[in-house]
Z-matrix of the N, CA and C atoms (Angstrom, degrees):
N
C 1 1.438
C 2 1.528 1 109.49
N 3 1.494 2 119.78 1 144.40
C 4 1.112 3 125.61 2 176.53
C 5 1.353 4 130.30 3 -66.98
N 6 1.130 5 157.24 4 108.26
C 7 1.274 6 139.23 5 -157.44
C 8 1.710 7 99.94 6 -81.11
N 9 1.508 8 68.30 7 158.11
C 10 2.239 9 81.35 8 -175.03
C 11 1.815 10 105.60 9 -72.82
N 12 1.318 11 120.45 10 124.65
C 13 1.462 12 101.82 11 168.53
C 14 1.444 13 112.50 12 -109.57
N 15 1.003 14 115.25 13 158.72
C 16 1.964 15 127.30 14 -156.52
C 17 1.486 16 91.39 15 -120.41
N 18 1.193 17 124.10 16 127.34
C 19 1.734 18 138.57 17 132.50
C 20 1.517 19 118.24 18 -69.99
N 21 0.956 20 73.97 19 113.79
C 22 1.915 21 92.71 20 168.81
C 23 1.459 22 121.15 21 -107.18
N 24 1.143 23 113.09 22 78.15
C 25 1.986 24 132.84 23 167.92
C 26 1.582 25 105.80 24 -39.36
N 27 1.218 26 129.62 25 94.07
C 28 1.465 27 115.92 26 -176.54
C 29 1.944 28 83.08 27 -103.73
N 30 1.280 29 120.82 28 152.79
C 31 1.627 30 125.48 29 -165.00
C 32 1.526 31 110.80 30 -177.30
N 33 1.250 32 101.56 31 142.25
C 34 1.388 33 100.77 32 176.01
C 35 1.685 34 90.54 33 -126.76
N 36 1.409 35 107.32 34 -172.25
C 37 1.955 36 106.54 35 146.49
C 38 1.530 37 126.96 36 -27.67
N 39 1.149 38 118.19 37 -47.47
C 40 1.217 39 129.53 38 -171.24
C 41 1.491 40 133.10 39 -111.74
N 42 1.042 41 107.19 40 -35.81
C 43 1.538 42 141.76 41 -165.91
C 44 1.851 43 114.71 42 -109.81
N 45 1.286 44 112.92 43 128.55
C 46 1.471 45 118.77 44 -178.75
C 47 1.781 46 101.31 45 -147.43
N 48 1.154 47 95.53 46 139.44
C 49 1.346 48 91.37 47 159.99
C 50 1.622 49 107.74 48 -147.40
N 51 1.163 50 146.17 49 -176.24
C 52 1.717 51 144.14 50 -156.73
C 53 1.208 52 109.49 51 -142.20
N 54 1.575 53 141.99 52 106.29
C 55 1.501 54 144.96 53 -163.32
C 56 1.858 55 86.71 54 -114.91
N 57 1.814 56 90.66 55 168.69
C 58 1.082 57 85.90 56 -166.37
C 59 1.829 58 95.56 57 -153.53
N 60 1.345 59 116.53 58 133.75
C 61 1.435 60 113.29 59 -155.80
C 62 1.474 61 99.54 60 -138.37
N 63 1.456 62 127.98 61 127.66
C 64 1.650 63 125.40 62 -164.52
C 65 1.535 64 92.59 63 -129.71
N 66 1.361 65 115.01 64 18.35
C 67 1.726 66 98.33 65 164.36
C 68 1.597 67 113.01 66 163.16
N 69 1.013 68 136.79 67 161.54
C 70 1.574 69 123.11 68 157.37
C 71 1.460 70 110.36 69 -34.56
N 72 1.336 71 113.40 70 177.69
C 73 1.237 72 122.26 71 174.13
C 74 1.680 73 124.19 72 30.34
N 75 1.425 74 104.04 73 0.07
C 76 1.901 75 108.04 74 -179.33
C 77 1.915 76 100.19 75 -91.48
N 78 1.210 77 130.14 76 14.13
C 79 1.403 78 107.89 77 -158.38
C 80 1.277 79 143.26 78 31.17
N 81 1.467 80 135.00 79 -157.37
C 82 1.293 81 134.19 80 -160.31
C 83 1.697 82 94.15 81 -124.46
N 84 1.411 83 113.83 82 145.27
C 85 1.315 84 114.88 83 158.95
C 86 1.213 85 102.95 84 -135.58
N 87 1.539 86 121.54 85 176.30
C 88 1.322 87 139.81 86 -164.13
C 89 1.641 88 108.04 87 -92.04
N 90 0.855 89 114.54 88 129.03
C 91 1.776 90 117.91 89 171.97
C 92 1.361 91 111.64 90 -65.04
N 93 1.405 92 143.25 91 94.38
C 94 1.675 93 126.24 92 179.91
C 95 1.602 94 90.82 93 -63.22
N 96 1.876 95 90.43 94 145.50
C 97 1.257 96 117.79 95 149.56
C 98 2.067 97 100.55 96 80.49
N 99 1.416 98 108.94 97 1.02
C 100 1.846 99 127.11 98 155.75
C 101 0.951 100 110.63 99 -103.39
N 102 1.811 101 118.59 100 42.62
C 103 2.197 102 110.97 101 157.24
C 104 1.607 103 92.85 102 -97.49
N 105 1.416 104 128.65 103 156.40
C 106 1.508 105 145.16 104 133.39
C 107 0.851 106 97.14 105 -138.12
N 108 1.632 107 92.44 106 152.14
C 109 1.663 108 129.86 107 -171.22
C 110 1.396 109 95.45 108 -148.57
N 111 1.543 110 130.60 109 121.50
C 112 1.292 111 147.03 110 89.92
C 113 1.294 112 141.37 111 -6.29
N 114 1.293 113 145.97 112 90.85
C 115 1.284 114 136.78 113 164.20
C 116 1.423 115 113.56 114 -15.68
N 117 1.426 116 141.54 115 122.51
C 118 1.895 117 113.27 116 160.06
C 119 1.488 118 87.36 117 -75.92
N 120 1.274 119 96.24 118 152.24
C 121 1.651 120 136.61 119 175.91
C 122 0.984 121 130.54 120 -122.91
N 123 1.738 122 153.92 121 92.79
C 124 1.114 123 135.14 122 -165.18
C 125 1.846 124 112.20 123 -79.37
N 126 1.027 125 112.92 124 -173.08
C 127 1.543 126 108.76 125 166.73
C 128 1.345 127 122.07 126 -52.97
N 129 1.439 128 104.53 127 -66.06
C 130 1.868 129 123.54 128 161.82
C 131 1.382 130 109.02 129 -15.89
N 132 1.597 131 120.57 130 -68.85
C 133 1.478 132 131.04 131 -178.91
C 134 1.386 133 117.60 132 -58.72
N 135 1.778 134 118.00 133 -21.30
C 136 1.574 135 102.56 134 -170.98
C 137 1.453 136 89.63 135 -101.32
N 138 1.138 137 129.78 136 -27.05
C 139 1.770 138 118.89 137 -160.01
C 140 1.620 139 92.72 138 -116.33
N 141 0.888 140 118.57 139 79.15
C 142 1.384 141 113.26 140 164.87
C 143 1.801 142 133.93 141 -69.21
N 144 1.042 143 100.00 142 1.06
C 145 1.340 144 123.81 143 176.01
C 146 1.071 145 119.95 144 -83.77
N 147 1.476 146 161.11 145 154.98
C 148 1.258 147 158.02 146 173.90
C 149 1.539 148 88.75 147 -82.89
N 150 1.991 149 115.99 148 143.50
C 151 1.575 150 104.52 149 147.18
C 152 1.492 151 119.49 150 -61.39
N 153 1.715 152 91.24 151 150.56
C 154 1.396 153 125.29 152 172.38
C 155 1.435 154 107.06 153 -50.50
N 156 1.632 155 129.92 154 138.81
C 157 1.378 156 126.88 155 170.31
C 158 1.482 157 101.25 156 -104.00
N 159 1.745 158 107.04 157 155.49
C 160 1.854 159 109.70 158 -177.96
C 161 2.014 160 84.21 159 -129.89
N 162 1.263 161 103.42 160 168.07
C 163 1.404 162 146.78 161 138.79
C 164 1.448 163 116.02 162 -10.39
N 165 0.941 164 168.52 163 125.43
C 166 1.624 165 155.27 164 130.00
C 167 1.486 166 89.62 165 -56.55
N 168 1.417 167 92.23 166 154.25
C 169 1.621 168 96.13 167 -170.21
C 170 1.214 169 97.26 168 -93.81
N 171 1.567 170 131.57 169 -15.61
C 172 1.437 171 117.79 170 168.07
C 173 1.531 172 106.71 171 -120.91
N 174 0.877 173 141.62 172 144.86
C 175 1.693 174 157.95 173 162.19
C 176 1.489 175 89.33 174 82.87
N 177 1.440 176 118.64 175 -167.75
C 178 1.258 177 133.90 176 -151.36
C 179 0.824 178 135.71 177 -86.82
N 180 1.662 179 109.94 178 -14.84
C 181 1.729 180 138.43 179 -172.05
C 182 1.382 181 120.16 180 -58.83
N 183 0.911 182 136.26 181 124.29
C 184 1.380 183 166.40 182 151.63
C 185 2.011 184 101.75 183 -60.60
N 186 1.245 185 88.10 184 133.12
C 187 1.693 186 110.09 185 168.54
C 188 1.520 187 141.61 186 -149.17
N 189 1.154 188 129.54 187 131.69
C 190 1.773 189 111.89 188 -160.20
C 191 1.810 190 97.91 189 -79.09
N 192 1.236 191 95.88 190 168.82
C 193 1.734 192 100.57 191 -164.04
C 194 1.257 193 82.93 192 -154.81
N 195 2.225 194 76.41 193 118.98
C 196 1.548 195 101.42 194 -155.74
C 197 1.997 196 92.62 195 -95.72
N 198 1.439 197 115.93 196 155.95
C 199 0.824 198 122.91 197 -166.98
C 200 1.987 199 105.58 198 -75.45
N 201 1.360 200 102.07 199 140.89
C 202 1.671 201 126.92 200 177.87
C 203 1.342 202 111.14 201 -30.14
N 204 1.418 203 114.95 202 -70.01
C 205 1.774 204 131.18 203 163.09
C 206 1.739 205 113.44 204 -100.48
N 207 1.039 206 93.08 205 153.61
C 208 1.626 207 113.59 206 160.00
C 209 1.326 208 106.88 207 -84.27
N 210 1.615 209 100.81 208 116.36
C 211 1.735 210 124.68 209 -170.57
C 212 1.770 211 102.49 210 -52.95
N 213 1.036 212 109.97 211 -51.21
C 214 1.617 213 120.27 212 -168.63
C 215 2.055 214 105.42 213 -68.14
N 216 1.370 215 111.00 214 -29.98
C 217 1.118 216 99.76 215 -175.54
C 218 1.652 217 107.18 216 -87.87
N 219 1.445 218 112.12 217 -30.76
C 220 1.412 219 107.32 218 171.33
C 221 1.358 220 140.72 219 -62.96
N 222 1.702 221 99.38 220 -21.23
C 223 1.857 222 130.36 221 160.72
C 224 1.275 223 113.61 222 -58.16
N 225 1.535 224 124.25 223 -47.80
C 226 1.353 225 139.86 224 145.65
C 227 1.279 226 119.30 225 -36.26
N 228 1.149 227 120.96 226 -53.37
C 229 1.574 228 117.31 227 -163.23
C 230 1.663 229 101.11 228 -80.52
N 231 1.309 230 114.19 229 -47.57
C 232 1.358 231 120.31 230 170.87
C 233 1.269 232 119.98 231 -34.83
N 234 1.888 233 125.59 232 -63.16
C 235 1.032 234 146.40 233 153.63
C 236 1.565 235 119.24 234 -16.89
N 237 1.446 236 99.66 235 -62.56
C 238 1.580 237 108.82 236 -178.54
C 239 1.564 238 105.30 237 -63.03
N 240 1.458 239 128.63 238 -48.05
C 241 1.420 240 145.02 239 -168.41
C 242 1.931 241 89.60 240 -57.12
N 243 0.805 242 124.67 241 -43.58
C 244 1.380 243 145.58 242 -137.11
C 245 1.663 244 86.57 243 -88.20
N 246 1.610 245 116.47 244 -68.29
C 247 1.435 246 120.98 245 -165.74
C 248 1.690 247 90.16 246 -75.85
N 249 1.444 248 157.85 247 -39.09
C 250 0.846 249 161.34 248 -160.13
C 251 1.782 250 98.50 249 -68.08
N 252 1.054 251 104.82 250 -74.06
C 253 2.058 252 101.06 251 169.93
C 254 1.355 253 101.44 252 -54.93
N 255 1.583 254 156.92 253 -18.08
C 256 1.276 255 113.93 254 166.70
C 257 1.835 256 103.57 255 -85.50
N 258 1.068 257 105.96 256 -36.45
C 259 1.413 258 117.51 257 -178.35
C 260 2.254 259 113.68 258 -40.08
N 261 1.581 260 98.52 259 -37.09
C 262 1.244 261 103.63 260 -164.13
C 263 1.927 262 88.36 261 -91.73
N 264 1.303 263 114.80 262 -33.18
C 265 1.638 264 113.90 263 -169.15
C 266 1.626 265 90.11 264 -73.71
N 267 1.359 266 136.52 265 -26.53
C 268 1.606 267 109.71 266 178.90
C 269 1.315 268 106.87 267 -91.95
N 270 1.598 269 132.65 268 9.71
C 271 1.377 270 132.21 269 170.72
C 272 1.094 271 97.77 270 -69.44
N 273 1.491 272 105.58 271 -66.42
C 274 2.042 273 117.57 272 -171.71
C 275 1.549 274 105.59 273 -40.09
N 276 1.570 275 112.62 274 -24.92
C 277 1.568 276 106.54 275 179.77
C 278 1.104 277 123.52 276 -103.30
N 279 1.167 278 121.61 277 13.95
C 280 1.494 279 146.54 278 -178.69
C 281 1.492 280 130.27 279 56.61
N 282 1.190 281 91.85 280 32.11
C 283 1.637 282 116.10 281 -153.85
C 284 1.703 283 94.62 282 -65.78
N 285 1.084 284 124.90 283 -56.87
C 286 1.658 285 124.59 284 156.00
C 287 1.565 286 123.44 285 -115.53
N 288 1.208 287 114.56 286 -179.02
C 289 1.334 288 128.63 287 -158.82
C 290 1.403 289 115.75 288 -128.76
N 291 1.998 290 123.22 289 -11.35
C 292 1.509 291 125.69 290 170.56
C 293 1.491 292 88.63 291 -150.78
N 294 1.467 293 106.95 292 156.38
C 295 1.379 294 109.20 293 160.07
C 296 1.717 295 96.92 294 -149.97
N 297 1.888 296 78.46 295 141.62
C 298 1.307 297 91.52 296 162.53
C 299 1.643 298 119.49 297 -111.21
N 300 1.427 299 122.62 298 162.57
C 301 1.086 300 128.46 299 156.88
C 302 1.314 301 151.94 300 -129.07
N 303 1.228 302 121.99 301 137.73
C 304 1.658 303 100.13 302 -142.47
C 305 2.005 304 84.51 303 -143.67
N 306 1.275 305 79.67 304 94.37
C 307 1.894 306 103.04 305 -179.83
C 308 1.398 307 116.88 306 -97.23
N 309 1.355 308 128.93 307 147.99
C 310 1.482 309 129.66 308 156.26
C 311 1.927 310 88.37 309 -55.32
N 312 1.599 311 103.49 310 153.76
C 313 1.361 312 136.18 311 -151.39
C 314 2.323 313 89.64 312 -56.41
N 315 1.387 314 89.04 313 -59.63
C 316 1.604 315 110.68 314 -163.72
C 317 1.744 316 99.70 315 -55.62
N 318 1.782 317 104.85 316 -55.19
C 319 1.468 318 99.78 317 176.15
C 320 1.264 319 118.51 318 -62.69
N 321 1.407 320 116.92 319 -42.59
C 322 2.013 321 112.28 320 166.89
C 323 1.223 322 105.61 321 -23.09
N 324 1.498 323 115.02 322 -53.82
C 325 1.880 324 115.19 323 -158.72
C 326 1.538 325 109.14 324 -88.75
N 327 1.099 326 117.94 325 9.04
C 328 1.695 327 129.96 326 164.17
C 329 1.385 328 91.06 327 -100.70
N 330 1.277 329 143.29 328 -99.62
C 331 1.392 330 150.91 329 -174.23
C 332 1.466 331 98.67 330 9.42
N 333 1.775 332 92.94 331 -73.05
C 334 1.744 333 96.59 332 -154.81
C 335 1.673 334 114.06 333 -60.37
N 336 1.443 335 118.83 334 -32.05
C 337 1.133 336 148.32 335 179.64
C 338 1.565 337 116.94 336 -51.50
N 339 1.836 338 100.81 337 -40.10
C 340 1.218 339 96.75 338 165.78
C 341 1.480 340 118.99 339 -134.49
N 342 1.398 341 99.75 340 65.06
C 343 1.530 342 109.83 341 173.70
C 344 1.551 343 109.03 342 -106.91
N 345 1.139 344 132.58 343 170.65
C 346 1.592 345 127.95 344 -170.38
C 347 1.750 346 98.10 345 -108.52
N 348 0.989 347 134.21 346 123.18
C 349 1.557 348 140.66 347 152.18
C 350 1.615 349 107.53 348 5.72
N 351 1.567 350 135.91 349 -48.52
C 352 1.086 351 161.81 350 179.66
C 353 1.615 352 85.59 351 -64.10
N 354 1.177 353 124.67 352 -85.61
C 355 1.315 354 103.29 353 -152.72
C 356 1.778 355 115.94 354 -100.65
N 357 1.490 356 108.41 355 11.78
C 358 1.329 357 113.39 356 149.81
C 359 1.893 358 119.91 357 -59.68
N 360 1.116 359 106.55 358 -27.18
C 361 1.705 360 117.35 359 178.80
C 362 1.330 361 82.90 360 -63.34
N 363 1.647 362 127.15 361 -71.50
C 364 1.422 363 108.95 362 -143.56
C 365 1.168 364 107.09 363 -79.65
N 366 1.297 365 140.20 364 7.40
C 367 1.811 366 127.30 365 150.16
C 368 1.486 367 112.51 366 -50.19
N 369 1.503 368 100.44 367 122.88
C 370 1.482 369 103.85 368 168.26
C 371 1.368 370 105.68 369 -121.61
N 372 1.377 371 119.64 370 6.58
C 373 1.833 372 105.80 371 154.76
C 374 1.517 373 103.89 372 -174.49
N 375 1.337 374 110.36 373 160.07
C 376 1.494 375 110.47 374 176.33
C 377 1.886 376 109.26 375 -130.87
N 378 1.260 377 105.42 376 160.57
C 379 1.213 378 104.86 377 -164.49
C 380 1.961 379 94.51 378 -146.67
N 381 1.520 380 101.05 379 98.02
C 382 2.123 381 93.83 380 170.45
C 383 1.180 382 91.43 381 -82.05
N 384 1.390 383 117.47 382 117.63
C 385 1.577 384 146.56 383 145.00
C 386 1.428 385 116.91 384 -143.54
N 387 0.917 386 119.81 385 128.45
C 388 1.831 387 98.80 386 154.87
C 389 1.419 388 120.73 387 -123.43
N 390 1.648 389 80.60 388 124.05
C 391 1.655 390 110.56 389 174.41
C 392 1.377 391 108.69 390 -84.19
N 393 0.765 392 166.34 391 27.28
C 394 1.368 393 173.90 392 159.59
C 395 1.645 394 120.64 393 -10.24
N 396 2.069 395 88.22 394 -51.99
C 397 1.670 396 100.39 395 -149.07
C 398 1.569 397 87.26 396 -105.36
N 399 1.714 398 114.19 397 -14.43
C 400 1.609 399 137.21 398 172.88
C 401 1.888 400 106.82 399 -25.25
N 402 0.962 401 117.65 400 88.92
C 403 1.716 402 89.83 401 175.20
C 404 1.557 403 113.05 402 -56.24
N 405 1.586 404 105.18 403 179.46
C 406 2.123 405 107.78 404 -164.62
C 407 1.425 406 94.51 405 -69.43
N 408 1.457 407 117.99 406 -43.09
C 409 1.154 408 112.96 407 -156.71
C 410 1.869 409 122.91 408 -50.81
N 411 1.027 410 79.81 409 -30.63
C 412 2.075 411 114.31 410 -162.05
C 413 1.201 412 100.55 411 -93.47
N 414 1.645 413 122.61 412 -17.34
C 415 1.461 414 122.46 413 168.07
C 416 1.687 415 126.05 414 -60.80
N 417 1.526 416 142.65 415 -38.66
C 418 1.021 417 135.79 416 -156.28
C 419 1.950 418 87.95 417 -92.09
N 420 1.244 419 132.31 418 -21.48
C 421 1.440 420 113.61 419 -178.22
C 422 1.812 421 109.89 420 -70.58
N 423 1.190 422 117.14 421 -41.69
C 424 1.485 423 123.80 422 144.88
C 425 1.521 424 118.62 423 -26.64
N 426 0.899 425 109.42 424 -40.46
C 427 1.798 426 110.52 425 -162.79
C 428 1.520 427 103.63 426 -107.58
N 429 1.610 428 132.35 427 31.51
C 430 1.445 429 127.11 428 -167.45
C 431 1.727 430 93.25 429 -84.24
N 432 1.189 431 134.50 430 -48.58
C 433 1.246 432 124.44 431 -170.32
C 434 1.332 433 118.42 432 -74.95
N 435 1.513 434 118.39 433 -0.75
C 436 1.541 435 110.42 434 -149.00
C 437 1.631 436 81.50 435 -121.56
N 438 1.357 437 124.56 436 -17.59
C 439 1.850 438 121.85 437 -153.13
C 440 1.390 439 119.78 438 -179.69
N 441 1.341 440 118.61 439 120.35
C 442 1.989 441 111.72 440 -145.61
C 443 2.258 442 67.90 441 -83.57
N 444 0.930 443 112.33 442 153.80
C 445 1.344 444 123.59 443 -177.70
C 446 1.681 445 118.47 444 -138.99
């Protein structure tokens, strides 16, 4: 019988990398060629421009006109959209069989948001932390409630 293998999404805003777990007692290894990295960006850095001022629609006043989204959360959301299509194209290839994910709190709620129905099934646990800066080794004591490792 084949053993089940588990993806482990470790992710922040910016940062992803892809672990990889084929049983109890086998630990976690690294996925080659599943790191992304993002610049972090604050607001300051993406809009460098002052907002645009408009009109009051009655008397003379002038007002700044604040932007639609928050630049930094939409870099995020992109990001997540981004690891989610490679994440769902190595399902279609059967590359694993569960995934977990274990996001800073804000990226969790991008992740889930843009995962496809298809590979929401294969989550078998989630974990808001981010391990990010975590080396692999130091990763499966982190993961005792979420994945026997």
């Amino acid at each position: 019988m084949k053993p089940l293998t588990t993806w482990i999404l470790i992710a922040d805003g910016a940062r992803a990398r892809v672990l990889e777990n084929t049983g109890p007692g086998k630990g976690v290894a690294e996925v080659a060629g599943l790191e992304f990295a993002d610049e972090h960006l604050r607001s300051s850095d993406i809009m460098a421009d002052k907002p645009g001022r408009a009109f009051s629609s009655a008397g003379e006043g002038r007002s700044a006109m604040e932007p639609s989204t928050d630049p930094v959360q939409k870099r995020q959301s992109d990001f997540a959209r981004r690891l989610a299509e490679t994440l769902e194209k190595k399902r279609r290839q059967k590359a694993f069989d569960r995934l977990v994910l274990v996001a800073a709190p804000a990226a969790l709620g991008h992740l889930r948001s843009a995962l496809t129905p298809q590979l929401r099934e294969a989550v078998s646990g989630e974990l808001a932390k981010d391990l990010t800066k975590v080396p692999n080794p130091d990763i499966p004591k982190h993961l005792m409630g979420v994945l026997a490792v």
